[in-house]
C-alpha positions as CSV (number, residue, x, y, z in Angstrom):
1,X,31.4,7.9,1.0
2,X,34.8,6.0,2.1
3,X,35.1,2.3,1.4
4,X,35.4,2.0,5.3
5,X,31.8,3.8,5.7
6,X,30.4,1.4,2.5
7,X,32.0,-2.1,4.2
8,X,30.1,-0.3,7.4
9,X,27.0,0.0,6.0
10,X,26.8,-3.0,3.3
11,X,25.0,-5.9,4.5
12,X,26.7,-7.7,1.6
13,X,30.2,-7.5,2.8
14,X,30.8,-10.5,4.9
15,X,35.0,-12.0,5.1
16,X,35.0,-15.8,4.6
17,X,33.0,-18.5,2.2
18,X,30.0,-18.1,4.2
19,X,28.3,-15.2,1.7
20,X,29.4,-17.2,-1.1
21,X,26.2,-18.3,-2.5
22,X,24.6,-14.9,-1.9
23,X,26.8,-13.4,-3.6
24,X,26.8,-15.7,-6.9
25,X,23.0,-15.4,-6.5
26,X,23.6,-11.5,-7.0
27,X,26.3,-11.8,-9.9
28,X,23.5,-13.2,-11.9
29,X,21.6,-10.0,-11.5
30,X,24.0,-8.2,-12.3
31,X,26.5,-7.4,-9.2
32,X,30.1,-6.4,-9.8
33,X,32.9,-7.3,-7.4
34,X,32.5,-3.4,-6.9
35,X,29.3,-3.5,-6.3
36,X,29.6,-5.7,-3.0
37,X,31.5,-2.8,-1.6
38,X,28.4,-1.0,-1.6
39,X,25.2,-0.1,0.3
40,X,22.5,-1.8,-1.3
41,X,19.3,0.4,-1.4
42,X,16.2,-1.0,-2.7
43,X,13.6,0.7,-4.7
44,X,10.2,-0.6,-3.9
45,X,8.1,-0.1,-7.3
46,X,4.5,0.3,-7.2
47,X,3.9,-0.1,-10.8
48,X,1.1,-1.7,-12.4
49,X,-1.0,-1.3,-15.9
50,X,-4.1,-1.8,-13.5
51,X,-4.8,2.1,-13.0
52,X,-3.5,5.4,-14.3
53,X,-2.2,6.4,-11.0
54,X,1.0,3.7,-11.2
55,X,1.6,2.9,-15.2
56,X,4.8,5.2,-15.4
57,X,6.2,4.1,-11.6
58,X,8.7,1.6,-13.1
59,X,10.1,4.0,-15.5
60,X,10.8,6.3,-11.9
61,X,11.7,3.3,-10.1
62,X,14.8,3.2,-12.4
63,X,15.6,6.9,-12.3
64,X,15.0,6.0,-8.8
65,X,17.9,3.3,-8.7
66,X,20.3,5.5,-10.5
67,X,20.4,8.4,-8.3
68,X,21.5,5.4,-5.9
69,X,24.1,4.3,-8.1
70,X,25.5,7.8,-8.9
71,X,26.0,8.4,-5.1
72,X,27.8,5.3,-4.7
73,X,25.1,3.1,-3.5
74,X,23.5,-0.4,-5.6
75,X,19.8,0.3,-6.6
76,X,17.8,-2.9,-6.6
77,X,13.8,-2.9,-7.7
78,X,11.7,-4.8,-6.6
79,X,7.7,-4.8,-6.7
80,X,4.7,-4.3,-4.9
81,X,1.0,-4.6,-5.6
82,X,-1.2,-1.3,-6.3
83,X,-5.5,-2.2,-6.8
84,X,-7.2,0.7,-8.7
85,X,-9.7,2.7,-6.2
86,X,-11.3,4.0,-9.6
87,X,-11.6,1.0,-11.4
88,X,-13.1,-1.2,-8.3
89,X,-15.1,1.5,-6.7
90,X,-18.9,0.4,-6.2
91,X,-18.1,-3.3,-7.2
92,X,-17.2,-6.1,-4.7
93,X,-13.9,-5.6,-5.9
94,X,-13.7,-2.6,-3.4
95,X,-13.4,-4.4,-0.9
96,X,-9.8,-5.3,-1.6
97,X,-8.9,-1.2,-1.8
98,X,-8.0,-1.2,2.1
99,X,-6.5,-4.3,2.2
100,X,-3.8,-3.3,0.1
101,X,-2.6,-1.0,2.1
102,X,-1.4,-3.9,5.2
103,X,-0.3,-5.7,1.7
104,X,1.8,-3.4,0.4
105,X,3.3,-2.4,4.1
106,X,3.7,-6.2,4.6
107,X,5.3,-7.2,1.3
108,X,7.7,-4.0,1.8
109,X,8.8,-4.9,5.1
110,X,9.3,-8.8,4.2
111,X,11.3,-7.9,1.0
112,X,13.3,-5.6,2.3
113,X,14.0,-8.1,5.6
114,X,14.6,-10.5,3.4
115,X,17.4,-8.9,1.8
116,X,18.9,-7.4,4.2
117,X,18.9,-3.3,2.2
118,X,20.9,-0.8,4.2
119,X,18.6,2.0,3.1
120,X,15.2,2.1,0.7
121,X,13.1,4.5,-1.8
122,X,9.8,3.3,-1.9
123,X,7.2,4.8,-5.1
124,X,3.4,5.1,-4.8
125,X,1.2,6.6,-6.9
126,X,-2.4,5.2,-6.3
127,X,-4.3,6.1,-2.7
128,X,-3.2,3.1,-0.5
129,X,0.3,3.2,-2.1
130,X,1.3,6.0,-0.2
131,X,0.6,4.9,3.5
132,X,1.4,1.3,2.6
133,X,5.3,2.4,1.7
134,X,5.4,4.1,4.6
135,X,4.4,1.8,6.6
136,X,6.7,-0.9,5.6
137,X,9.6,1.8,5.8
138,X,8.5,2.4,9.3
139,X,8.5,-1.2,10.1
140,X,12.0,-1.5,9.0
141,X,13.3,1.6,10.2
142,X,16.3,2.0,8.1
143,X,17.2,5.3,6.0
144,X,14.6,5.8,3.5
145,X,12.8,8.4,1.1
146,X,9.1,8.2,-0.1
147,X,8.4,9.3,-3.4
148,X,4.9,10.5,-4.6
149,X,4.4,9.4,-8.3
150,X,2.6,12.7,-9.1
151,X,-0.9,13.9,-10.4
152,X,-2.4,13.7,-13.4
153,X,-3.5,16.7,-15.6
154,X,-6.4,17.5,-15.9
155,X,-9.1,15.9,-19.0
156,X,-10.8,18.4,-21.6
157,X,-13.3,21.0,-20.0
158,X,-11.6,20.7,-16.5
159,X,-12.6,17.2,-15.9
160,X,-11.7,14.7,-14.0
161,X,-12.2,11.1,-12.2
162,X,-15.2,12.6,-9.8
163,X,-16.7,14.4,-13.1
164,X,-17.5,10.9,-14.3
165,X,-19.0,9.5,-11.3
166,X,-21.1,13.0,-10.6
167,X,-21.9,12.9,-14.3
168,X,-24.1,8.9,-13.7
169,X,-26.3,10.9,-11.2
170,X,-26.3,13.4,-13.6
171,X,-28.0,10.8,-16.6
172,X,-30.2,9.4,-13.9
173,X,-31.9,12.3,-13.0
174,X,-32.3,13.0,-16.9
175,X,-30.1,16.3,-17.2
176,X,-27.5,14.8,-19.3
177,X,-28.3,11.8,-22.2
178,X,-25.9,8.8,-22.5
179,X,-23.8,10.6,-25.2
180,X,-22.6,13.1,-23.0
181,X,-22.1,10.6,-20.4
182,X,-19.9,9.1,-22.8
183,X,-18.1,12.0,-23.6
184,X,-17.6,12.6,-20.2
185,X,-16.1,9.9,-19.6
186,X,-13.7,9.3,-22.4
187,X,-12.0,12.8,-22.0
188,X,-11.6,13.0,-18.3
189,X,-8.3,10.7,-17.6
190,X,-5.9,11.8,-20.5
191,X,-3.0,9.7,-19.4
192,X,-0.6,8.7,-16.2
193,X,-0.7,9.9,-12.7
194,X,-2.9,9.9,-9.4
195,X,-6.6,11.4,-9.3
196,X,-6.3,15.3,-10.2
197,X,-8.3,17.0,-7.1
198,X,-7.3,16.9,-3.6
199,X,-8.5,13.6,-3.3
200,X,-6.6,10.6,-0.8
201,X,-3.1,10.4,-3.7
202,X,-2.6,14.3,-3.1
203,X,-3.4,14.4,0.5
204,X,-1.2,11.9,1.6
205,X,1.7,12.7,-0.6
206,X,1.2,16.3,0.9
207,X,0.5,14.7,4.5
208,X,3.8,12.9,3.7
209,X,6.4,15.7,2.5
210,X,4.9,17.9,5.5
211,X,5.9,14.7,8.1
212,X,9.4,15.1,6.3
213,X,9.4,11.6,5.2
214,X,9.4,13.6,1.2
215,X,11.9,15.4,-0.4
216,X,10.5,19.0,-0.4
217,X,8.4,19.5,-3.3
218,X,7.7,15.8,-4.3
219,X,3.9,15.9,-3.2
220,X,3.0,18.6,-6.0
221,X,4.6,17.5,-9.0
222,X,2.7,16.6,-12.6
223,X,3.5,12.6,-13.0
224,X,4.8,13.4,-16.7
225,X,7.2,16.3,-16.1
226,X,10.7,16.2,-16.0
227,X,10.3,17.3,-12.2
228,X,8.9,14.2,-11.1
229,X,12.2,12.6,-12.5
230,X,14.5,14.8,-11.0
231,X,12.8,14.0,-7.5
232,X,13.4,10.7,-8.2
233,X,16.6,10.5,-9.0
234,X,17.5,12.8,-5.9
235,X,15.4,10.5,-3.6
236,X,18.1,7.7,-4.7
237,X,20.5,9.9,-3.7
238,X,19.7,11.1,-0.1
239,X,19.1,8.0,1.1
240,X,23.0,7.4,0.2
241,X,22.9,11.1,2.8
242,X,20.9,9.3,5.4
243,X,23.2,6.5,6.2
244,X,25.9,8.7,5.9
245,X,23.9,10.9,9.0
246,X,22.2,7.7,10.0
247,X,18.9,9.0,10.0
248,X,16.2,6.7,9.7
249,X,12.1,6.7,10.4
250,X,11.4,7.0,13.8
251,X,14.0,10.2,13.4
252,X,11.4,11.8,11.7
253,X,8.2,10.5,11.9
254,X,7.9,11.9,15.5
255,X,5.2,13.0,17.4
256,X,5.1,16.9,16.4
257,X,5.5,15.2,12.1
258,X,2.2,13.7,12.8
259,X,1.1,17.2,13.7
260,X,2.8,19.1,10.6
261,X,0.7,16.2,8.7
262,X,-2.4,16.7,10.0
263,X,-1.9,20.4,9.8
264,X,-1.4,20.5,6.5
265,X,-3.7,18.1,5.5
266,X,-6.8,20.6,7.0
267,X,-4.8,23.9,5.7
268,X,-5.4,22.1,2.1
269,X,-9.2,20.5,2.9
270,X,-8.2,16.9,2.7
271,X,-9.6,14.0,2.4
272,X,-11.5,11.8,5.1
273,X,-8.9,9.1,4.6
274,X,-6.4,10.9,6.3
275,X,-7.7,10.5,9.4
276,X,-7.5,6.5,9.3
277,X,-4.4,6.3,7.6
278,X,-2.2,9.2,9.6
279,X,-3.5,6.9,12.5
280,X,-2.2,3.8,10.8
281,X,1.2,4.9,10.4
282,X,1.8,6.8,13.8
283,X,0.3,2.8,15.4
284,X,3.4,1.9,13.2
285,X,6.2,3.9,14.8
286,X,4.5,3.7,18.1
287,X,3.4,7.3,18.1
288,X,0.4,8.3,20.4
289,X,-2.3,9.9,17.7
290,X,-5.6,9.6,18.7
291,X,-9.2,11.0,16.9
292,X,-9.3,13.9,19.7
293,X,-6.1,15.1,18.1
294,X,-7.4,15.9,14.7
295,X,-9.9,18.1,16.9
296,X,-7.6,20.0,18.4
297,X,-5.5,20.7,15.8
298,X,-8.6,21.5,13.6
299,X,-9.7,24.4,16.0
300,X,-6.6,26.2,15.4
301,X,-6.2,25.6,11.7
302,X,-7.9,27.4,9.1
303,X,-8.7,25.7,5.5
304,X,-7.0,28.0,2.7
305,X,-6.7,25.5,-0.3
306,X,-9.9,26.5,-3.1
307,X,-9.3,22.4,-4.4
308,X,-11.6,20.0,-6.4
309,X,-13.7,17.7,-4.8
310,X,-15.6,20.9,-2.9
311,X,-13.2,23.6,-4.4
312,X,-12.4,24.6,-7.8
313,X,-9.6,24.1,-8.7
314,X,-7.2,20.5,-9.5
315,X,-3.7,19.8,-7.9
316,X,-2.0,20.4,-11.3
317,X,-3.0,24.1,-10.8
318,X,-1.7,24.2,-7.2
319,X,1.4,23.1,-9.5
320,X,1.9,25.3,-11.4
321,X,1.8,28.3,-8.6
322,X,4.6,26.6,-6.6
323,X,2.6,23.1,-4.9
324,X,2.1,23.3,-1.3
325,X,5.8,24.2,-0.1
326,X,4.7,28.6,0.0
327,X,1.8,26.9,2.5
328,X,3.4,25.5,4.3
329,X,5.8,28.6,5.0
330,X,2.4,30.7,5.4
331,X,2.1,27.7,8.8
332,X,5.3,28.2,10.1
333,X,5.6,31.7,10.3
334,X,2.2,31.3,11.8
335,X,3.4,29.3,14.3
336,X,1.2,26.5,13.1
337,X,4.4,23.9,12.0
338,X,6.5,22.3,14.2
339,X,10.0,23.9,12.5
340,X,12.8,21.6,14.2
341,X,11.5,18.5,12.8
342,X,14.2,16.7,11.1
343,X,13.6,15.5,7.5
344,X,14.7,13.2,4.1
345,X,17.2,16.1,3.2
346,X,18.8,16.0,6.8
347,X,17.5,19.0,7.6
348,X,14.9,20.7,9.5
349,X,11.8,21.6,7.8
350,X,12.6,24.9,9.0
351,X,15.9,24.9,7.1
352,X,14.2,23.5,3.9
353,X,11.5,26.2,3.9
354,X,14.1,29.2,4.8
355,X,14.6,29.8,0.7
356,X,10.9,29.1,-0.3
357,X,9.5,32.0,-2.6
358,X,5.6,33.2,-1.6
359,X,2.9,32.7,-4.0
360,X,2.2,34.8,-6.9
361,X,-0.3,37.4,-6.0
362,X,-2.9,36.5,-9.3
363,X,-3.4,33.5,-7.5
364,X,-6.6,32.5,-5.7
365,X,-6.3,29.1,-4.9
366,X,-4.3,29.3,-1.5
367,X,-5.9,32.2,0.5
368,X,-4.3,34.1,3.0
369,X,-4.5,33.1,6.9
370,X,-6.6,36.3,7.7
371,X,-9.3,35.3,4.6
372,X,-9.4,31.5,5.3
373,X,-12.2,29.7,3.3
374,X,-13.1,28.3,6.8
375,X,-12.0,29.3,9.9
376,X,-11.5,25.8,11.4
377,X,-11.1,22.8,10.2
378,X,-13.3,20.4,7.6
379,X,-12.7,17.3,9.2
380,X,-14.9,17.1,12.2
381,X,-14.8,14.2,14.4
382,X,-18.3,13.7,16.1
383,X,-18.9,11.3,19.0
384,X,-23.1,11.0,20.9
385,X,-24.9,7.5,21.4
386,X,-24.8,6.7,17.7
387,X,-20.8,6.8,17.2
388,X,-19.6,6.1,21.0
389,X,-16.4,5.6,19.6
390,X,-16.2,8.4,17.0
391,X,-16.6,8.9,13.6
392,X,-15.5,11.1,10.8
393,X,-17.3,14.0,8.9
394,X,-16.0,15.9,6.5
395,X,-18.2,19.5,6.6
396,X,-16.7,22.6,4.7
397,X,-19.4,24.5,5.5
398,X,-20.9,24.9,2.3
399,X,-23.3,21.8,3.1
400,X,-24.2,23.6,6.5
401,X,-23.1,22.8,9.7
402,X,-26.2,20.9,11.2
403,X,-28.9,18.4,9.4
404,X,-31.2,16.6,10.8
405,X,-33.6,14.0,8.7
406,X,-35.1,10.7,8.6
407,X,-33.4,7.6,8.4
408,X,-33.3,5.3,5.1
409,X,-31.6,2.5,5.7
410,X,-29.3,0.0,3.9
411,X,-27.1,-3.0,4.3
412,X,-24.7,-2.4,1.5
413,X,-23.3,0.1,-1.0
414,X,-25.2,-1.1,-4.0
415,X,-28.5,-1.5,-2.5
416,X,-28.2,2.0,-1.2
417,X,-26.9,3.1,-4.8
418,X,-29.5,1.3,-6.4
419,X,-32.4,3.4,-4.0
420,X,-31.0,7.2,-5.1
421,X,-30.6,6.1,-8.9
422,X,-34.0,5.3,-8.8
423,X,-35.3,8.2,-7.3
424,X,-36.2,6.5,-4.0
425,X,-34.0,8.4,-1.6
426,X,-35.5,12.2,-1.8
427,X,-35.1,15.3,0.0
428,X,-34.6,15.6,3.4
429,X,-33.1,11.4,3.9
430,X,-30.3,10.6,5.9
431,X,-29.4,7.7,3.8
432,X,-27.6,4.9,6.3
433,X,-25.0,2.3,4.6
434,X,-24.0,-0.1,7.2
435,X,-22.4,-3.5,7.8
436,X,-19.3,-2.1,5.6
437,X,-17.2,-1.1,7.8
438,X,-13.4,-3.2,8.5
439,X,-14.9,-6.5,9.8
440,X,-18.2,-6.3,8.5
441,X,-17.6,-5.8,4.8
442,X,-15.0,-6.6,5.4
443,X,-12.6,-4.0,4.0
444,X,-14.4,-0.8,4.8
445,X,-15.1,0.5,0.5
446,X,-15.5,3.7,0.2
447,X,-19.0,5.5,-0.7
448,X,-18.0,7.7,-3.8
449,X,-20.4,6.2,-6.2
450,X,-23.5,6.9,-3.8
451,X,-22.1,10.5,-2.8
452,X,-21.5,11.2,-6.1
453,X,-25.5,10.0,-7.2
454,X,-26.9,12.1,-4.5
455,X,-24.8,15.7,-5.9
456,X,-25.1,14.1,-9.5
457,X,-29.1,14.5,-9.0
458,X,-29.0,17.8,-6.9
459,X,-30.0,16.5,-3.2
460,X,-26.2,17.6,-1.8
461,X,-27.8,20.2,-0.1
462,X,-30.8,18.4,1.1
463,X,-29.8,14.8,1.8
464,X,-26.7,13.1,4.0
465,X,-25.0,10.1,4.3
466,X,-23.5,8.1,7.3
467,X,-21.9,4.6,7.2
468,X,-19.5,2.4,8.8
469,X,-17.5,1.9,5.6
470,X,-15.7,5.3,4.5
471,X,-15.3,7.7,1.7
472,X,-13.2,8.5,-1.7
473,X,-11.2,11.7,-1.2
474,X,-13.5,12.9,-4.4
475,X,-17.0,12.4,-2.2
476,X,-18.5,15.9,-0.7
477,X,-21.7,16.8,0.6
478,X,-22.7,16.5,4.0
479,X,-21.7,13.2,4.7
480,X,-19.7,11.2,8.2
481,X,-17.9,8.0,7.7
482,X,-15.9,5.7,9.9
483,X,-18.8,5.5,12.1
484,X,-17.4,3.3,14.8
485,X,-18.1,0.7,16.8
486,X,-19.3,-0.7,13.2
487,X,-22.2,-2.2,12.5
488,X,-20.6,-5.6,12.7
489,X,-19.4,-5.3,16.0
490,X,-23.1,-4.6,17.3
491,X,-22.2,-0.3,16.9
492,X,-25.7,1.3,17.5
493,X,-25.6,2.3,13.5
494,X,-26.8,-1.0,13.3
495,X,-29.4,-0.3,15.3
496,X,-31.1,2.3,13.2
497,X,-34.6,1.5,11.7
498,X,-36.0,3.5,8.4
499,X,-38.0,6.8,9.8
500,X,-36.2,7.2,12.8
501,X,-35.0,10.8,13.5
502,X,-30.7,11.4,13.1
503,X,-29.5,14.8,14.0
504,X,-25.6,15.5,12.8
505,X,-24.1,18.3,14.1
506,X,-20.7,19.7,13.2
507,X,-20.7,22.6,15.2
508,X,-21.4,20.6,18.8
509,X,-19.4,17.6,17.2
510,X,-22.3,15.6,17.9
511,X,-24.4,12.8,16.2
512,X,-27.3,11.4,17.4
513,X,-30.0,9.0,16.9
514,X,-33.1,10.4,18.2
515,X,-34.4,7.3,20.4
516,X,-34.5,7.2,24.3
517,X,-31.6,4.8,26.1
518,X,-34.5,2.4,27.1
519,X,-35.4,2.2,23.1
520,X,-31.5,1.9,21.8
521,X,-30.9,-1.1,24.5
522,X,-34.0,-3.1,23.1
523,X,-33.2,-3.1,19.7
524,X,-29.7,-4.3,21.1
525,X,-30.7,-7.3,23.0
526,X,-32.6,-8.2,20.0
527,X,-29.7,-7.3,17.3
528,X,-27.5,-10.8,16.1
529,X,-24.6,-10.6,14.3
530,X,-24.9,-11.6,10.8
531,X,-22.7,-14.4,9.3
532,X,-19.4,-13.1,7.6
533,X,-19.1,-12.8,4.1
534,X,-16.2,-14.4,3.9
535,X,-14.4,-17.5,5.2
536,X,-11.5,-17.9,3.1
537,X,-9.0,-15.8,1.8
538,X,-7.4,-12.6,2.0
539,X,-10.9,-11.0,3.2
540,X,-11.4,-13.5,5.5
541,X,-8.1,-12.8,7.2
542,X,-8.6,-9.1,7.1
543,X,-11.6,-9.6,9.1
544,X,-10.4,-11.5,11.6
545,X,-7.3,-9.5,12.5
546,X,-8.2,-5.8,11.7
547,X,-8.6,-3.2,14.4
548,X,-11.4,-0.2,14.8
549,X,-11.1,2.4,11.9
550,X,-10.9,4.9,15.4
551,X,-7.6,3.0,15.6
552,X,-6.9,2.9,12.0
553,X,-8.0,-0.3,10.6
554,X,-4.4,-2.1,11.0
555,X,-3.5,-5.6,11.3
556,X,-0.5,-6.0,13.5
557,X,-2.7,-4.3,17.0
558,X,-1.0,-5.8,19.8
């Protein structure tokens, strides 16, 4: 770069006295004279000793800043918040898990305002991490590269952070003692990176590098390898590219991106939360994205990834066989992938997948187009008089495609874990959790620890689940989330009374409660709303500003 395009692109290089102060603000943190004369890229850390998923992110944030520096820009790291999913999942503290992602967009976007950074790398390793930075780098729409912090490896005996929660239902129904539990559980996480199945982190870095907004390979990388440094020291260094091109955001997170994403995201059996979150960031850049489109797309898209939570295998493997960038070649030449989509590198994803080398043949964890583990796709949205509005299923097929059972309904997550611990909930229940959705909760949890009870005491096959809150990327069974309008809001989920008949049906898209119209608006008149949880706070706030998880749970709606 020429010191005309740097005094172009610098924010920092002002003639007169004016910047003064800014300036001797910056010497203190270590600024050159040189270093004024530069673009100033900032590198927006995730880190935190709160989880696994983020404890090495400040060690990448400053490989990070030197691949900036090296290509002539000024790293500068700054920090954002991560919460632990994991650690806070069947606790109040859940509640928070959603809310950091509007956080972390928010505290992005008035950083980097603040400062005024030509271009950004943002770092997420955690499930909310990963929209969040994208959101704030859509907000500001200035040259910028996400990069995925990476997956852990798997614990002893192929375990992992779902292995634990499957192995409580496990010890309640009596098939394991509390030693094993215990071994279980000290084994499973052996050290740094996101969740190890295709879980929420590994979808939506993979929904991510198939948008473009990655560099090519970053969303299938182990968090401790040398790899995952290399990416990030390159990320530093094509954003220096981007300005050079002046490519920026809305660029590449177009229209036909969302549709790579999403795509991708049902070739590899993602999770649930893709849905509200690819709908998140396309409200961010003003992209159209609706529910119907995950339909369509789904009708033409197989699912071809064998991955943990309903698979076998763990992303590390996927890894190890070349991570999902032979995929997503097996979609283009399909004609499934938008090719002329620009990306991070500055080329097309076309371009960046012209060199890309096929699987191995020994593998079995991709299959081919023409042997698809289903034909269509898992993520099924369903609409009928008990989600007018939609709601979110996630059906492989190995559940079924169609259940239909009686009601057994609760008000909250712990309630309801408390009732299939105990033995209560039995074969042939659809077991309702309601008044957790956005508003009502408020902060939507998600329902791995009761998911993971009802396959941990062998009823996945014979019970299902529906709320208005949503699900960990780890929860399978047959189970539909996102159930809008939410219970809170008056949705007729909240409607439902224990031994009514639901029918769920994946095939016609359809869920119903089995009650006459005349019957459904009785129990409406006489439904009131109950008083929030909370009044003050962060929650509060979120409650009173959130929009429908059909229109993904942001903040800023018009």
């Amino acid at each position: 770069m020429t010191q005309d395009q740097r005094r172009k692109y610098s924010s920092q290089v002002v003639d007169g006295a004016g910047r003064a102060p800014g300036r001797a603000m910056l010497r203190a943190v270590g600024f050159s004279d040189e270093d004024f004369r530069k673009p100033q890229i900032g590198i927006a850390s995730t880190w935190s000793n709160l989880t696994p998923c983020n404890m090495h992110i400040d060690g990448l944030a400053r490989e990070a800043s030197r691949g900036a520096d090296s290509a002539g820009g000024k790293g500068v790291i700054f920090n954002t918040i991560t919460v632990s999913d994991g650690i806070s999942m069947g606790s109040e503290g859940m509640r928070y898990s959603l809310v950091s992602r509007e956080v972390i967009a928010d505290s992005i976007e008035t950083a980097a305002g603040a400062e005024g950074f030509d271009g950004l790398v943002a770092i997420g390793g955690c499930d909310k991490n990963m929209p969040g930075c994208v959101m704030g780098l859509a907000r500001l729409n200035r040259p910028s590269v996400f990069v995925y912090g990476g997956t852990i490896k798997p614990g002893a005996d192929h375990t992992d952070i779902v292995s634990v929660f499957e192995a409580v239902g496990q010890h309640a129904k009596g098939d394991i003692d509390l030693i094993e539990l215990k071994a279980v559980e000290e084994k499973a996480i052996p050290g740094a990176g996101s969740c190890g199945g295709m879980y929420t982190a590994n979808t939506m870095a993979s929904a991510i590098e198939a948008m473009g907004m990655s560099l090519p390979g970053s969303s299938a990388q182990n968090a401790v390898d040398d790899t995952k440094v290399q990416d990030c020291q390159a990320a530093g260094q094509a954003v220096l590219q981007l300005l050079e091109q002046d490519i920026k955001p809305s660029d590449i997170m177009t229209r036909e991106a969302f549709e790579n994403a999403i795509t991708v995201v049902i070739a590899l059996g993602g999770s649930t939360n893709a849905v509200l979150h690819l709908l998140a960031m396309a409200h961010t850049m003003e992209v159209n994205l609706t529910l119907d489109d995950f339909t369509t797309i789904g009708q033409r898209v197989p699912v071809l990834a064998d991955l943990r939570p309903s698979g076998q295998y763990m992303m590390s493997e996927l890894v190890a066989i070349g991570g999902i960038q032979p995929l997503m070649k097996m979609l283009l030449e399909a004609g499934l992938l938008h090719g002329d989509c620009m990306t991070v590198t500055g080329k097309t994803l076309r371009e960046n997948l012209a060199e890309v080398a096929p699987y191995p043949d020994s593998q079995d964890i991709i299959h081919a187009l023409n042997d698809p583990i289903k034909k269509d796709s898992h993520l099924r949205i369903l609409y009928g008089n008990l989600a007018p509005t939609g709601a979110v299923a996630k059906i492989t097929g190995k559940e079924g495609t169609r259940f239909s059972g009686t009601a057994r309904v609760f008000h909250s997550e712990e309630e309801a874990q408390a009732r299939i611990i105990d033995g209560t909930v039995t074969a042939g229940d659809v077991v309702v959790i309601r008044y957790e959705g956005p508003r009502g909760g408020p902060g939507m949890r998600e329902m791995l620890s009761p998911t993971s009870a009802i396959m941990g005491r062998g009823l996945g096959d014979s019970v299902a689940l529906i709320t208005d809150g949503r699900f960990s990327g780890g929860s399978h069974g047959f189970v539909v989330g996102h159930v809008t309008p939410e219970a809170y809001e008056g949705g007729p989920i909240g409607l439902i009374e224990n031994g009514d008949t639901i029918t769920i049906d994946a095939e016609s898209n359809e869920m119903r409660l089995e009650i006459d119209d005349a019957e459904m608006e009785r129990r409406r008149q006489a439904w009131q709303r109950p008083e929030p949880r909370y009044r003050r706070g962060v929650l509060a706030k979120y409650a009173r500003t959130v929009s429908s998880a059909s229109e993904g749970a942001v903040t800023d709606r018009d």
